[in-house]
C-alpha positions as CSV (number, residue, x, y, z in Angstrom):
1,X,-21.2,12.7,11.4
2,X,-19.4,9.0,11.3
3,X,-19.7,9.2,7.3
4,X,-16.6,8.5,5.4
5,X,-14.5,11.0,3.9
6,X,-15.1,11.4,-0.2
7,X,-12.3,10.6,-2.4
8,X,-11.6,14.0,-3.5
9,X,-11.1,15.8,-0.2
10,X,-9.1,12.5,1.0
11,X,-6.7,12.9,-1.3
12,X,-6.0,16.9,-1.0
13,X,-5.4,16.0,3.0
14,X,-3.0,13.5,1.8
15,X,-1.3,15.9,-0.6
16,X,-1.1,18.3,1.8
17,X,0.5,16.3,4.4
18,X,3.1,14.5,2.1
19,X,4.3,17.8,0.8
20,X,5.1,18.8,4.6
21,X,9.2,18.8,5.8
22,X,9.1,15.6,7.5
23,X,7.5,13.3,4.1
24,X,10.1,15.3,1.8
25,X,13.1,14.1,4.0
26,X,11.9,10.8,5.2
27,X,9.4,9.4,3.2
28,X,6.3,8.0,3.6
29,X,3.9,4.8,3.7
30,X,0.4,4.8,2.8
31,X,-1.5,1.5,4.8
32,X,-4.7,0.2,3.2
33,X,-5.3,3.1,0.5
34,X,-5.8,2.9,-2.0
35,X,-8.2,0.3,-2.3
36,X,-9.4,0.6,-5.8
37,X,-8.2,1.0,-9.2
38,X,-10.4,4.4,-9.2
39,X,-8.3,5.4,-6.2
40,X,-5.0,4.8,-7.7
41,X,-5.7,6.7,-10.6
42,X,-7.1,9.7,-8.7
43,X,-3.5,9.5,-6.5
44,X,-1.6,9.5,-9.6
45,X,-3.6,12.6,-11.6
46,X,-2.7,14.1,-7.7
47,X,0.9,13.3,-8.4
48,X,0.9,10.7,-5.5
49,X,3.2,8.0,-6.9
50,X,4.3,5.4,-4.7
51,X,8.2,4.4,-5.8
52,X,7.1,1.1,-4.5
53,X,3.7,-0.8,-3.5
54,X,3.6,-4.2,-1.9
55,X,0.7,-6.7,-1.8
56,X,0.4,-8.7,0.8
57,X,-0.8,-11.8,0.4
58,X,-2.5,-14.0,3.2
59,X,-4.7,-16.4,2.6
60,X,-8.3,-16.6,4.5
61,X,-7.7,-19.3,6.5
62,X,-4.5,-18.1,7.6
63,X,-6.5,-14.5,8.9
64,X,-9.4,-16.5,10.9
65,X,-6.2,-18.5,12.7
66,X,-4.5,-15.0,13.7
67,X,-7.7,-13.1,15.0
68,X,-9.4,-16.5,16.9
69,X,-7.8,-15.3,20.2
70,X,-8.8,-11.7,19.4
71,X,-12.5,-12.4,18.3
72,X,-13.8,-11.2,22.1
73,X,-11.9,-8.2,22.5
74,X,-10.8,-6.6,19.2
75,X,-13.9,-5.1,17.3
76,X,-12.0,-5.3,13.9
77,X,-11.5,-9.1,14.7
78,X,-15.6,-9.3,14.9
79,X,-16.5,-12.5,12.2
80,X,-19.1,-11.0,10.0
81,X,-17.3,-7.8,9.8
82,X,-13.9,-9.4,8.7
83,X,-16.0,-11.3,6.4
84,X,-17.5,-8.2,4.5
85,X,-13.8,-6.6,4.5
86,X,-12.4,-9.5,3.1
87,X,-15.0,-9.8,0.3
88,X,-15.0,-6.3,-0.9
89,X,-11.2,-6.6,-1.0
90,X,-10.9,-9.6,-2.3
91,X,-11.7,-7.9,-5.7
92,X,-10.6,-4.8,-5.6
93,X,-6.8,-5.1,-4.5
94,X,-5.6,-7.6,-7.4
95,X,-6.6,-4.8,-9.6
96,X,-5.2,-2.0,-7.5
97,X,-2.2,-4.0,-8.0
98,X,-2.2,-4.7,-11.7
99,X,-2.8,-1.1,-12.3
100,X,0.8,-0.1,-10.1
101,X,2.5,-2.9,-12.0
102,X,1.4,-1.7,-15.4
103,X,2.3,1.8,-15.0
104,X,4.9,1.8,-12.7
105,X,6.7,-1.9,-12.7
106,X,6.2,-0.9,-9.2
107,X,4.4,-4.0,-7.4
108,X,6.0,-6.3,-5.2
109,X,3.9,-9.2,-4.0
110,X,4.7,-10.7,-0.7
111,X,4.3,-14.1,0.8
112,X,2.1,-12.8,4.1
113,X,2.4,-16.5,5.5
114,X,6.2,-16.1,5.9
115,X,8.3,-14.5,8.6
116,X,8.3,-11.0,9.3
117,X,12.5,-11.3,8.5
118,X,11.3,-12.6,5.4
119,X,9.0,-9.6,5.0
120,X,11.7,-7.1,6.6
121,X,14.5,-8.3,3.5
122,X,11.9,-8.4,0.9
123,X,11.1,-4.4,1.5
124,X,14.5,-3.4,2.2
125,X,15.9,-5.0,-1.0
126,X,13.0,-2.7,-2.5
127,X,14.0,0.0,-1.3
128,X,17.7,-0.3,-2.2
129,X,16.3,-1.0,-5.9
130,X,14.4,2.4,-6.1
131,X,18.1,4.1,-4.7
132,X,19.8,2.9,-7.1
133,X,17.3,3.6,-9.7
134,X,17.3,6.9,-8.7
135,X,20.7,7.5,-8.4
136,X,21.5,6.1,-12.2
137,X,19.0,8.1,-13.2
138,X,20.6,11.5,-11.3
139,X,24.2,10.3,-13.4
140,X,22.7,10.0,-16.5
141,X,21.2,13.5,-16.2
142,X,24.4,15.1,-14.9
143,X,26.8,13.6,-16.7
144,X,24.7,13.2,-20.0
């Protein structure tokens, strides 16, 4: 009880649930997973492949100044836990990254210090990047 689920069985739960009605139609975002390199290969031999993954990147500093109000009533906020999240991430997300990049050209890094406009334009311009890939690719099939 309270243990964390294994890789394995967290990825058939996410398989299962991206291949439902509402993920085929709308799409889907994955928050904080994967976390490792390990992970993102596991996804991909799963056939879980993001069209597009965005790193966002805040610096330290900037994440004590946004949770100083919070560190009282938010348990995520707590110092020595954000300390121990931010120190195993710290090493395993630029290679979680490279790995997307290198297979996919799929990585988009983003400025976490700017505006949330900033971060709105950034993913929609993605996004319209993938349609269009998608539909060139859907010509050149058809029409050879």
């Amino acid at each position: 009880m309270g243990e964390e689920v294994d890789d394995a069985t967290f990825i058939e739960m996410l398989k299962s649930r991206l291949s439902l009605k509402d993920c085929c139609e709308n799409g889907w975002v994955l928050d904080g997973y994967p976390q490792t390199r390990s992970q993102a290969v596991a996804l991909v031999e799963a056939g879980i492949v993001p069209d597009t993954v965005f790193q966002i990147d805040v610096p330290i500093e900037t994440i004590y100044s946004r949770t100083v109000g919070r560190v009282e009533t938010d348990f995520s906020c707590d110092r020595s836990i954000l300390v121990r999240r931010l120190t195993r991430q710290s090493g395993m997300i630029p290679e979680t990254g490279f790995f997307y990049n290198k297979y996919f050209s799929s990585l988009v890094n983003v400025d976490g210090t700017k505006s949330r406009w900033y971060m709105e334009d950034l993913a929609l311009e993605s996004l319209e990047k993938v349609i269009k890939a998608r539909l060139e690719f859907a010509r050149n099939y058809y029409f050879g």
